[in-house]
C-alpha positions as CSV (number, residue, x, y, z in Angstrom):
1,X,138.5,138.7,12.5
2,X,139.0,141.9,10.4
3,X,137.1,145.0,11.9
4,X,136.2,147.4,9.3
5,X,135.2,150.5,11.8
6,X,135.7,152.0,15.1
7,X,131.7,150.9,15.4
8,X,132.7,147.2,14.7
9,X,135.8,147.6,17.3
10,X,133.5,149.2,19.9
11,X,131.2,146.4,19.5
12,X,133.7,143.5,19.2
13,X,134.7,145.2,22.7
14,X,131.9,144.9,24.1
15,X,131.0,141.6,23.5
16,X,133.9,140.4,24.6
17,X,133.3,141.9,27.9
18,X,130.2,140.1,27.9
19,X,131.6,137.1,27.2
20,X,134.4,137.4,30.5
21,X,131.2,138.6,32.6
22,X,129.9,135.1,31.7
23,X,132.8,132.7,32.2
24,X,133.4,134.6,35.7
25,X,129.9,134.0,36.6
26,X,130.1,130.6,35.4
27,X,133.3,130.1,37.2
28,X,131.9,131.1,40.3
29,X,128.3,128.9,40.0
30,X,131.2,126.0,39.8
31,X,133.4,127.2,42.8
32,X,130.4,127.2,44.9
33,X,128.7,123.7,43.4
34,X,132.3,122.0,43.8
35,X,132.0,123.8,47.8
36,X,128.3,122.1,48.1
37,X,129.7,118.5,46.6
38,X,132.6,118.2,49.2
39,X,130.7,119.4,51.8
40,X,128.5,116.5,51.5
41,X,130.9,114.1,51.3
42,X,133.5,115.0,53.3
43,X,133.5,118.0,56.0
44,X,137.3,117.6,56.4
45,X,138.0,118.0,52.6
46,X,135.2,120.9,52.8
47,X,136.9,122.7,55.7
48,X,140.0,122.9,54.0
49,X,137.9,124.2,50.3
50,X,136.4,127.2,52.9
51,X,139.7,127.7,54.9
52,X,141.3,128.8,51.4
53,X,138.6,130.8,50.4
54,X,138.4,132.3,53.7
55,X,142.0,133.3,53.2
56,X,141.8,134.8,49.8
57,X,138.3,136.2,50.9
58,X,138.4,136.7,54.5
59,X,135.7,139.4,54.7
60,X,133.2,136.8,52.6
61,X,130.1,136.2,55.1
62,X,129.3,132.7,53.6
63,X,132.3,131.4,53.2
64,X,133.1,132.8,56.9
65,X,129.7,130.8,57.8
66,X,130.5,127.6,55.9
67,X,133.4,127.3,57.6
68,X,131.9,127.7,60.9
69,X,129.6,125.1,59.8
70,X,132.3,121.9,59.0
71,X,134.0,123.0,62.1
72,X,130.4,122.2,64.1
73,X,130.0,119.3,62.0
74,X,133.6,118.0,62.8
75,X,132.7,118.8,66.4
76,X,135.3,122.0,66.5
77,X,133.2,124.3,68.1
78,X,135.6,126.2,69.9
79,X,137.7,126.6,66.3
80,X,134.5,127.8,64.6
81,X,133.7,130.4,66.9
82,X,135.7,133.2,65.4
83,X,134.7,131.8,62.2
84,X,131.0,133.3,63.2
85,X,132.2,136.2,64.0
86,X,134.0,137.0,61.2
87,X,130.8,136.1,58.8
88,X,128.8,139.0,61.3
89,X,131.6,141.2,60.8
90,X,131.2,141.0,57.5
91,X,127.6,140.6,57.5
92,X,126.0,141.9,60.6
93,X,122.1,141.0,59.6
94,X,123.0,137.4,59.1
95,X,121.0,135.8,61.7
96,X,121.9,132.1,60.8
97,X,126.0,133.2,62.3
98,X,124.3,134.8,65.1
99,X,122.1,131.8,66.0
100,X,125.0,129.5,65.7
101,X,127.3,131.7,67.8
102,X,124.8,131.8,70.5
103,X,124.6,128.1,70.9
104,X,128.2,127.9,70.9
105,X,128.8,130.4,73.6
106,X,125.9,128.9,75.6
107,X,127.6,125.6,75.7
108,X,130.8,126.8,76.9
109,X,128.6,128.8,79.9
110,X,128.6,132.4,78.0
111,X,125.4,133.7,78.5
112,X,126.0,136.3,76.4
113,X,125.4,133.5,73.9
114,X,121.7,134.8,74.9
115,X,122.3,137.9,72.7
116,X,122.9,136.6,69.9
117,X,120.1,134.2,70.0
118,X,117.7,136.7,70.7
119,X,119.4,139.3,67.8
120,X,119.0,135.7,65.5
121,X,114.9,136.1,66.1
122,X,114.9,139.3,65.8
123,X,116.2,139.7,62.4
124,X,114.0,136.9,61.4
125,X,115.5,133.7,62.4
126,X,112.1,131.0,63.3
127,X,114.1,127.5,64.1
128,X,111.9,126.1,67.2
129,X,115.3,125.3,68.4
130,X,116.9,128.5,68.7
131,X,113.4,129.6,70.3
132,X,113.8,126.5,72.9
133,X,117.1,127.7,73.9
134,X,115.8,131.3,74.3
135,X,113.4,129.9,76.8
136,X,115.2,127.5,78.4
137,X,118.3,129.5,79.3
138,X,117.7,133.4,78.8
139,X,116.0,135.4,80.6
């Protein structure tokens, strides 16, 4: 392509940007569909997807959370603990790591698990479950 102007450069520039913008978006709508697909079938396989990400990205809330999330489902609660924190760390209105931190700490005998239950309600979380908890074992 011959550009006939600094205008036509300017504008060739742009477009190309444009066109970058959309592959990395694209790029990441993929990432994150490929994440969902594995998780489904395979929370091993999934683990391992988020553990990357997690080291590339470690300040990344949802991948911190995902992770979390296979560990539970793998029944690695102890192992996805820090993975919690790490999403609230990064995130620290994100009242789905709060509410699964809670239960974890409550089943190991932490009541401070308690906190973060009641700090998952109040920024908004409404699972009956995490309400049963509250009133089953806070006070």
């Amino acid at each position: 392509m011959f550009f006939r102007t600094k205008l036509h450069i300017v504008e060739g520039l742009k477009q190309l940007i444009r066109i970058q913008f959309l592959v990395l978006a694209l790029l990441a709508s993929f990432q994150f569909t490929y994440s969902q697909e594995l998780e489904e079938l395979d929370f091993g396989k999934a683990a391992l997807e988020y553990e990357k990400i997690t080291q590339i990205k470690p300040k990344d809330h949802f991948a911190n959370y995902r992770m979390g999330m296979c560990l539970l489902k793998l029944r690695r609660s102890q192992e996805a603990l820090p993975y919690f924190d790490a999403a609230i760390a990064a995130k620290s209105d994100y009242k789905e790591a709060f509410g699964q931190r809670g239960v974890i700490k409550l089943q190991k005998g932490d009541v401070t698990g308690c906190d973060d239950l009641k700090r998952a309600v109040k920024l908004g979380e409404d699972a009956e479950s995490v309400k049963e908890l509250i009133s089953q074992h806070c006070k």
